[in-house]
C-alpha positions as CSV (number, residue, x, y, z in Angstrom):
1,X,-48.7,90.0,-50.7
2,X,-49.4,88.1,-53.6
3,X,-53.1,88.4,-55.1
4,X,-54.6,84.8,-54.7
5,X,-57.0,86.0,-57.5
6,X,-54.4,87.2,-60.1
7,X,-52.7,83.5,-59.4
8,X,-56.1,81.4,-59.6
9,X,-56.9,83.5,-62.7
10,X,-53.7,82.6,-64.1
11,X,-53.8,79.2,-63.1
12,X,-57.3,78.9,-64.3
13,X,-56.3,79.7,-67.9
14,X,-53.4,77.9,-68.0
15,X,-54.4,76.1,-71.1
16,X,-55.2,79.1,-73.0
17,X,-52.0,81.0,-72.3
18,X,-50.1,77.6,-73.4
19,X,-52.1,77.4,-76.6
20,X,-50.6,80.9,-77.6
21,X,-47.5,80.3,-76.1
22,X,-46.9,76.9,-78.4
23,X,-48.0,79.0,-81.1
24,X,-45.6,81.2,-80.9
25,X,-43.0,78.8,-80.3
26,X,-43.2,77.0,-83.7
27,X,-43.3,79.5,-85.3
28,X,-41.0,82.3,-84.4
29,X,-37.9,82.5,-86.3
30,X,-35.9,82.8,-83.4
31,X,-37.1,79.2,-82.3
32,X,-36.6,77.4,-85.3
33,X,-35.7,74.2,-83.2
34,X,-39.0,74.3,-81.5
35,X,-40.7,73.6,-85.0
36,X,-39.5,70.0,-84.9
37,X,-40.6,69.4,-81.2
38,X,-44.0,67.7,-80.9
39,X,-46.7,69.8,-79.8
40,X,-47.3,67.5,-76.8
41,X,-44.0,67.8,-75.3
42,X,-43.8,71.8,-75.7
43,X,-47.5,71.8,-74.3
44,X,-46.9,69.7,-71.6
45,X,-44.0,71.8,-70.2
46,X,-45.4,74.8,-70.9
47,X,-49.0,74.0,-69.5
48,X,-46.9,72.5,-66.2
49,X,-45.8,75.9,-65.1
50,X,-49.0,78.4,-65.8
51,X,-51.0,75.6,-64.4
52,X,-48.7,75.3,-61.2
53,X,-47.4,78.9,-61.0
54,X,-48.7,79.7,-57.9
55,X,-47.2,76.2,-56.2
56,X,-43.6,77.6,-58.3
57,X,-44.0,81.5,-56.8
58,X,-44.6,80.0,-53.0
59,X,-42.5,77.2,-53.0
60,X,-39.3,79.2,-52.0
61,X,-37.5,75.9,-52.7
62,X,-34.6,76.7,-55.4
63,X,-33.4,73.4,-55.0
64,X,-36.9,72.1,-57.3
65,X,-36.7,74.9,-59.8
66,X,-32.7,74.0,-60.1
67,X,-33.9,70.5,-60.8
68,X,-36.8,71.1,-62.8
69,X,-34.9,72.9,-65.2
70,X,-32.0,70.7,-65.1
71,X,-34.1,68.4,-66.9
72,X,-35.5,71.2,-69.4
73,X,-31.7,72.1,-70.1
74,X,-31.1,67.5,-70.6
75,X,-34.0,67.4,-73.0
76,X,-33.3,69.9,-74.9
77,X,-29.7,69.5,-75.5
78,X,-30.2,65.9,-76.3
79,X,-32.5,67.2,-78.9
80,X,-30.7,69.4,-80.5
81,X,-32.1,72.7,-78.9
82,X,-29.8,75.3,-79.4
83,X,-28.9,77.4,-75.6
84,X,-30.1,80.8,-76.8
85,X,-33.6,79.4,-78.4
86,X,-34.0,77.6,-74.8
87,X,-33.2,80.9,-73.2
88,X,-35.7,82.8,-75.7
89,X,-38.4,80.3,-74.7
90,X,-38.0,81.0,-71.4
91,X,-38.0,84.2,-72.2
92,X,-41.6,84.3,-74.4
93,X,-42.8,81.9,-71.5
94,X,-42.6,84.9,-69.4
95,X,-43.8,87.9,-71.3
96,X,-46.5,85.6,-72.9
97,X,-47.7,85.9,-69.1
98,X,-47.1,89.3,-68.2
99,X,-49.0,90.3,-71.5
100,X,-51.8,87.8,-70.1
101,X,-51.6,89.7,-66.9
102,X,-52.0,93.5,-68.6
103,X,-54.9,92.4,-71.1
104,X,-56.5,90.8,-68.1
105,X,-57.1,94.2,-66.4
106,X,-57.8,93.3,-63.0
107,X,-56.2,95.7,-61.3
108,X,-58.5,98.2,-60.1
109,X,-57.6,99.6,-57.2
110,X,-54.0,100.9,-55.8
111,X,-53.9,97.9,-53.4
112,X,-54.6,95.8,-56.9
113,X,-51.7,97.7,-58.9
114,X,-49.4,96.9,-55.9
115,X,-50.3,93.3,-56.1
116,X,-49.3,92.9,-59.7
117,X,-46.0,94.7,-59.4
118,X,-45.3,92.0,-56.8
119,X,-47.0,89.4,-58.8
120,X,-44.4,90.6,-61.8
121,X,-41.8,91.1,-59.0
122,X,-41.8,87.0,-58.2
123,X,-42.7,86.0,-61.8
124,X,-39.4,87.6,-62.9
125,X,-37.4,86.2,-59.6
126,X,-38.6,82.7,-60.8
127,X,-37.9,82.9,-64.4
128,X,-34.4,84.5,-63.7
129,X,-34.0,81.2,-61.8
130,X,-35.5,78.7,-64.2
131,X,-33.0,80.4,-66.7
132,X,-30.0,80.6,-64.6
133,X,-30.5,76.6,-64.1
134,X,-30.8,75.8,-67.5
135,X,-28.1,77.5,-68.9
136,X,-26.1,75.6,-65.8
137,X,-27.7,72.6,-66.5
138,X,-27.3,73.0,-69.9
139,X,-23.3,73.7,-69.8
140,X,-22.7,70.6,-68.2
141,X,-23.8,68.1,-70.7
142,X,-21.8,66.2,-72.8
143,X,-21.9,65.9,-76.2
144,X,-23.4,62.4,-77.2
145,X,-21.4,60.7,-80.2
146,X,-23.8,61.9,-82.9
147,X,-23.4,65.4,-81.3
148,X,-19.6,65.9,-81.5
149,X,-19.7,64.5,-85.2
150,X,-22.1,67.4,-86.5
151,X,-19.6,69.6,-84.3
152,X,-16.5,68.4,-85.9
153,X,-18.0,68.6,-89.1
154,X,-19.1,72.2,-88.8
């Protein structure tokens, strides 16, 4: 069972975790795409799933996280993102929140240590499935015009 607190917590300082998350994300050499993004756009997506993340964990519904990051994997290929940045991000998303999780230090008790193994138990299921759906998503697209003439001249 999933700790309702450890999720509301989470949820709660959504916009905190995304702060340091964006942070991180335009400025990490391994994300040198993300630099150009707008801070709104990586903000928004980012804030969307620690806001939402305990709608994400129960939803059971693969079908949403397929499409949801079918349309991460679109907008970033159409703006350039390289795959293995967008799989970093998704990445960083991820440990940015376990890390949150550990400082937090709620766990207390045994019953509260076995609630964030499951709590990091469906955090990684999701994120495994956000990043198998990207990098599907992602493999499908076809290179716009402008695309396959930076290809060709590479």
């Amino acid at each position: 069972m999933l700790s309702a607190r450890l999720v509301q917590m989470i949820e709660d300082h959504a916009e905190e975790l995304t702060m340091g998350l964006v942070q991180n994300l335009r400025t990490n050499p391994r994300t040198p795409h993300y630099h150009r993004l707008s801070y709104d756009e990586l903000h928004h997506r980012t804030y969307s799933v620690y806001r939402h993340l305990g709608h994400w964990l129960s939803q059971h519904n693969e079908d949403a996280v397929a499409a949801s990051y079918a349309d991460l994997a679109s907008r970033r290929y159409a703006e350039g993102v390289p795959l293995d940045e967008v799989v970093f991000a998704l990445v960083s998303t991820k440990n940015h929140l376990y890390g949150y999780i550990e400082a937090a230090g709620l766990m207390d008790s045994a019953v509260e240590l076995h609630q964030e193994r499951e709590a990091r138990r469906l955090i990684g299921s999701f994120f495994d499935k956000a990043i198998y759906h990207t990098v599907r998503a992602y493999g499908r697209q076809k290179p716009t015009h402008d695309q396959r003439a930076v290809t060709q001249a590479a």
